[in-house]
C-alpha atoms as a printed R data frame, in Angstrom:
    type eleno elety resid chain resno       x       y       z
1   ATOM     1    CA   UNK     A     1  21.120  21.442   1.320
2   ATOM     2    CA   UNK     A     2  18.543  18.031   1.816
3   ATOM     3    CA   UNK     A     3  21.768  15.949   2.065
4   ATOM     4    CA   UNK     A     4  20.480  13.190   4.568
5   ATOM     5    CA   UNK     A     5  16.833  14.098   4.803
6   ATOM     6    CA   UNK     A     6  14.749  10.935   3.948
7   ATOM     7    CA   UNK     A     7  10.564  10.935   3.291
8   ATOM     8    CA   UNK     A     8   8.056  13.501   2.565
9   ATOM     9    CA   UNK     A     9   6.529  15.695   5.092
10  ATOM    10    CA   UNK     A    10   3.792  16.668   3.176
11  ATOM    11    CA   UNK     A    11   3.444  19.933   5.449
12  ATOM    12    CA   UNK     A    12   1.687  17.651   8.283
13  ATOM    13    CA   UNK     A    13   2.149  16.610  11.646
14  ATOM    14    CA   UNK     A    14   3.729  12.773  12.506
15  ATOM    15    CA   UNK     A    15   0.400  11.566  13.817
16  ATOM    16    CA   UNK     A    16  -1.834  13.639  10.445
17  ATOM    17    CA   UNK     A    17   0.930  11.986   8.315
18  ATOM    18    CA   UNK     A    18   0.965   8.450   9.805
19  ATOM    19    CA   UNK     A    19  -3.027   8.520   9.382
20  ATOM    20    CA   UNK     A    20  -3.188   9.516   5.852
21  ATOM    21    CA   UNK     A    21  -0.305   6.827   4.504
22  ATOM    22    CA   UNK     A    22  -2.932   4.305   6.182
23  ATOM    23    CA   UNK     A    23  -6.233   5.993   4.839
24  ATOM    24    CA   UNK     A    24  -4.671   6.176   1.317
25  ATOM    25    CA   UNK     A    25  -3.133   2.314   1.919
26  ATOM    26    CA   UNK     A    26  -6.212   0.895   3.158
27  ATOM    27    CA   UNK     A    27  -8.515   2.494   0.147
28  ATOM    28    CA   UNK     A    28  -5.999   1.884  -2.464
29  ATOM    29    CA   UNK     A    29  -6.657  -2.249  -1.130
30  ATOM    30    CA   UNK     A    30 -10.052  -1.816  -1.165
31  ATOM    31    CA   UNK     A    31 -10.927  -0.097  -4.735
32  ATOM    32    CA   UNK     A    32  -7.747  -1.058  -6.253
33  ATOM    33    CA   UNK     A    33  -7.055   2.879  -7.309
34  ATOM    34    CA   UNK     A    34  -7.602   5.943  -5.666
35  ATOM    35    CA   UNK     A    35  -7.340   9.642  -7.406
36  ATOM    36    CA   UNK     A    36  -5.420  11.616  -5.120
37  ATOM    37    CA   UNK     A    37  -2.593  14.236  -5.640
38  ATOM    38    CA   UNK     A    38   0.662  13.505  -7.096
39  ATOM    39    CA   UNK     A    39   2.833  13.953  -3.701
40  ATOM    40    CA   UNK     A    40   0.152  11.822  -1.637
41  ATOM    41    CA   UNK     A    41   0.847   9.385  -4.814
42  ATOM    42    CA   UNK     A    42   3.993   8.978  -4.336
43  ATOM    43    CA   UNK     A    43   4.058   9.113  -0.400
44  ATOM    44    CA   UNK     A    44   1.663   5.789  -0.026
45  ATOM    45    CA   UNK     A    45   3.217   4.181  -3.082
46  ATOM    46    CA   UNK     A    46   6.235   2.937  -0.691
47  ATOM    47    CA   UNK     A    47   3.895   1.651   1.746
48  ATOM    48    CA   UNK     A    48   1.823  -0.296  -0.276
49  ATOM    49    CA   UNK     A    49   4.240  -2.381  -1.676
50  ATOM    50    CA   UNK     A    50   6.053  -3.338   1.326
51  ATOM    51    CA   UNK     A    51   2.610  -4.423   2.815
52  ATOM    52    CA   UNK     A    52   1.888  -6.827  -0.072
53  ATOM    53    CA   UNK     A    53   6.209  -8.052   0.299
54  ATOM    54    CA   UNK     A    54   5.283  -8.622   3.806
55  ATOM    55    CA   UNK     A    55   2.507 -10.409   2.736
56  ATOM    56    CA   UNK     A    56   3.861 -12.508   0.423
57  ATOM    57    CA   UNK     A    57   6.754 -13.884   2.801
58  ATOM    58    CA   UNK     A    58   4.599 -14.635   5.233
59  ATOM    59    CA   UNK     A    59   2.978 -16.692   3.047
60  ATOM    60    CA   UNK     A    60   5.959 -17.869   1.576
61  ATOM    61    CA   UNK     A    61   7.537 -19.061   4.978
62  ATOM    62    CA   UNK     A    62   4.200 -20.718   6.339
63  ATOM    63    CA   UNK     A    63   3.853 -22.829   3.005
64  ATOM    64    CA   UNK     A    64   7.893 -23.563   2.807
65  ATOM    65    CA   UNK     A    65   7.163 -25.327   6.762
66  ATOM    66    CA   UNK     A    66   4.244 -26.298   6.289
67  ATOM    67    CA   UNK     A    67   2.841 -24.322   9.469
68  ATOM    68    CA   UNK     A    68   0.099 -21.631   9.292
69  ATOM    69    CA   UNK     A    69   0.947 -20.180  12.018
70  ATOM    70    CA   UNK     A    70   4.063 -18.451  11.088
71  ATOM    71    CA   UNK     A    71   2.172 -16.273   8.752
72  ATOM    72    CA   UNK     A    72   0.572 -14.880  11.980
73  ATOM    73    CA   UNK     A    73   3.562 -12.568  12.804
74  ATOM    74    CA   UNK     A    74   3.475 -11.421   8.958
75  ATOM    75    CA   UNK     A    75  -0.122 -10.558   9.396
76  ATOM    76    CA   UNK     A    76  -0.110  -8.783  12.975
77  ATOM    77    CA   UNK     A    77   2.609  -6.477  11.374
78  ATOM    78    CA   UNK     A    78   0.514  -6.076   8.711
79  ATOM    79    CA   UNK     A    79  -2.758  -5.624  10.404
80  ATOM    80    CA   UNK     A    80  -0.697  -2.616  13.110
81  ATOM    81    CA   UNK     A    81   0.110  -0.976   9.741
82  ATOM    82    CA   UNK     A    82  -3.765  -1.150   8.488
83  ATOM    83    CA   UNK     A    83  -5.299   0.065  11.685
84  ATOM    84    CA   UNK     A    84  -6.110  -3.448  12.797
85  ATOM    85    CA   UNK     A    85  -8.763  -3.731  10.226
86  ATOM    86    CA   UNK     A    86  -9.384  -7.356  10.030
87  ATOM    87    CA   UNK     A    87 -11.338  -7.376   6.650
88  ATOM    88    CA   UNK     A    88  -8.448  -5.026   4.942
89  ATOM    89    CA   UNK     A    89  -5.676  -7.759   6.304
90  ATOM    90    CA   UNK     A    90  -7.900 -10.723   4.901
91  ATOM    91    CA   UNK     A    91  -7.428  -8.954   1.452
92  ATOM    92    CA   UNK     A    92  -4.205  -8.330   1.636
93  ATOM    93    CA   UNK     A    93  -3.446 -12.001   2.257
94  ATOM    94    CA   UNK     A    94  -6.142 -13.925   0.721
95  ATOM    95    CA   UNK     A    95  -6.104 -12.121  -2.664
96  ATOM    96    CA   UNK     A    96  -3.628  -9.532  -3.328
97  ATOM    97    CA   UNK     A    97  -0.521 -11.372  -1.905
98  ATOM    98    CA   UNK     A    98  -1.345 -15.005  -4.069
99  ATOM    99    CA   UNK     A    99  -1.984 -12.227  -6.973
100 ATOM   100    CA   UNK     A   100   1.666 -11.137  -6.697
101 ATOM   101    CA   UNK     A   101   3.742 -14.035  -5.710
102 ATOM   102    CA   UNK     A   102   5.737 -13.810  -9.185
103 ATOM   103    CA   UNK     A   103   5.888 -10.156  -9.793
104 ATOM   104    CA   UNK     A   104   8.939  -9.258  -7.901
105 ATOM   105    CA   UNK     A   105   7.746  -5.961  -6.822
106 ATOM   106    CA   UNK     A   106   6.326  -3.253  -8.542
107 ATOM   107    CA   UNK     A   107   2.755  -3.626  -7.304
108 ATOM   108    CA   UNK     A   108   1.541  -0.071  -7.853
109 ATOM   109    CA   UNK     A   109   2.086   2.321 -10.786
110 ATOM   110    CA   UNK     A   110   1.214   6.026 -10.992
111 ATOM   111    CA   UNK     A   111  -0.044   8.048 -13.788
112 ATOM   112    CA   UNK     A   112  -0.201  11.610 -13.915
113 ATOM   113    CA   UNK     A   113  -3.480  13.345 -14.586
114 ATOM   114    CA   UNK     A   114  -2.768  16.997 -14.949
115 ATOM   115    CA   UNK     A   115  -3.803  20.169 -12.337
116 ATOM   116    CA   UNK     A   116  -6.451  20.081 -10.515
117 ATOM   117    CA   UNK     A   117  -8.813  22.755 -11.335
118 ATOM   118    CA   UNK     A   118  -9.379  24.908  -7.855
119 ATOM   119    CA   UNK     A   119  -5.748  25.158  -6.730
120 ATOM   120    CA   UNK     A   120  -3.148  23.581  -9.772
121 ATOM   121    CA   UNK     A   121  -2.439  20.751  -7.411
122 ATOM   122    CA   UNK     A   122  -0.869  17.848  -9.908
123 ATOM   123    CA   UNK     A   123  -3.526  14.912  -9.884
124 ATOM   124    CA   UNK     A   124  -2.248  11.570 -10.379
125 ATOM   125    CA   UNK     A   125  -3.951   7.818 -10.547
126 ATOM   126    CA   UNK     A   126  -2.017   5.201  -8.380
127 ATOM   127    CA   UNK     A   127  -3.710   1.691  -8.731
128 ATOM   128    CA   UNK     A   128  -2.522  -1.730  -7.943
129 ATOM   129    CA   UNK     A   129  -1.148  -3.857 -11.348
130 ATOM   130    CA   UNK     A   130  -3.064  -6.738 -12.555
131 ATOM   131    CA   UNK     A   131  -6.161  -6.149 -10.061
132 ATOM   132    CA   UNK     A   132  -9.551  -5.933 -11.398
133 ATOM   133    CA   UNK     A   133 -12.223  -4.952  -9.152
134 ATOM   134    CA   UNK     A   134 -14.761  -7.445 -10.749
135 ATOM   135    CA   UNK     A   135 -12.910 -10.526  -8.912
């Protein structure tokens, strides 16, 4: 029975796992949608939208006391979740969180693509809502 058991495994080690959620994190941010398999999909989705929710109260809470620097801890939990790439955190904060302060979650949707040709994996398209890549 899977009574109790929480996340996807994704037949990969802790450390192979923890690496790909912040590969397929940091690529969705910069191309706004990545082609990857259904289960990977599904795995980053999660992650993605709770950096952009960090994002956005970090914003929120430096603008409600009128003090930049209290979006610093927002972005340094951020940034240890990104790999400490500095350009990647920029993005999340300077464009993707002011894109989403109104949408109260939901960043990210998924569609389904059909099998993959070599091996039947399920393909799937996860891209960001409301983000054009011509901005």
């Amino acid at each position: 029975m899977r009574h109790r058991i929480h996340g996807k495994k994704l037949n990969r080690s802790t450390s192979h796992r923890k690496a790909l959620r912040m590969n397929l994190a940091g690529q969705l941010f910069v191309h706004g949608r990545i082609k990857t398999t259904f289960h990977k999909a599904k795995f980053v989705q999660g992650h993605a939208e709770r950096l952009i929710t960090i994002a956005k109260r970090g914003l929120a809470r430096a603008e409600e006391r009128g003090d930049e620097l209290v979006a610093v801890h927002a972005r340094r939990q951020v940034a240890r979740r990104l790999n400490n790439d500095r350009d990647l955190v920029g993005k999340v904060f300077d464009e993707l969180a002011p894109l989403y302060v109104d949408r109260p979650g939901g960043y990210t949707r998924i569609y389904k693509l059909g099998p993959r040709k070599g091996d039947n994996a399920e393909m799937a398209l996860i891209e960001l809502v409301d983000y054009s890549e011509d901005d």
